[in-house]
C-alpha angles and dihedrals in degrees: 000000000000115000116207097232107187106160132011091245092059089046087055092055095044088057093050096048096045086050079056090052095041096053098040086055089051089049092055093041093056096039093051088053089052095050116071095219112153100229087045095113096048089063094037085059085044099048097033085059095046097053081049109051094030128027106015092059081036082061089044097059092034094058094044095053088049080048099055092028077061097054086040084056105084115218124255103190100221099317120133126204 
């Protein structure tokens, strides 16, 4: 998965909103193994493959734009324009 990263702020809200994503798959995961529910595993393999193709690899290239944007950023030790 390729994210369009255009800005460092966008980059900052997509990753926002993919940890949203991640933890609200990881919710669900872990409320689907607890609950006995006979079609649990069916949406644990659904969700599990989906936090791994998608958003998981989505966080990772996200993460390293907003790496290399930092070191492109020069410092400006304090000082405000």
């Amino acid at each position: 998965m390729t994210v369009a990263l255009t800005s460092i702020k966008q980059a900052t809200n997509e990753l926002n909103r993919l940890e949203g994503i991640r933890n609200n798959l990881a919710g669900l995961i872990v409320e689907l193994q607890e609950s006995g529910n006979p079609s649990a595993n069916t949406w644990v393999s659904i969700y599990s493959s989906r936090l791994q193709e998608n958003v998981l690899p989505a966080l990772k290239e996200i993460r390293h734009y907003l790496k290399d944007a930092s070191q492109l950023v020069p410092a400006t030790h304090g000082l405000h324009s």
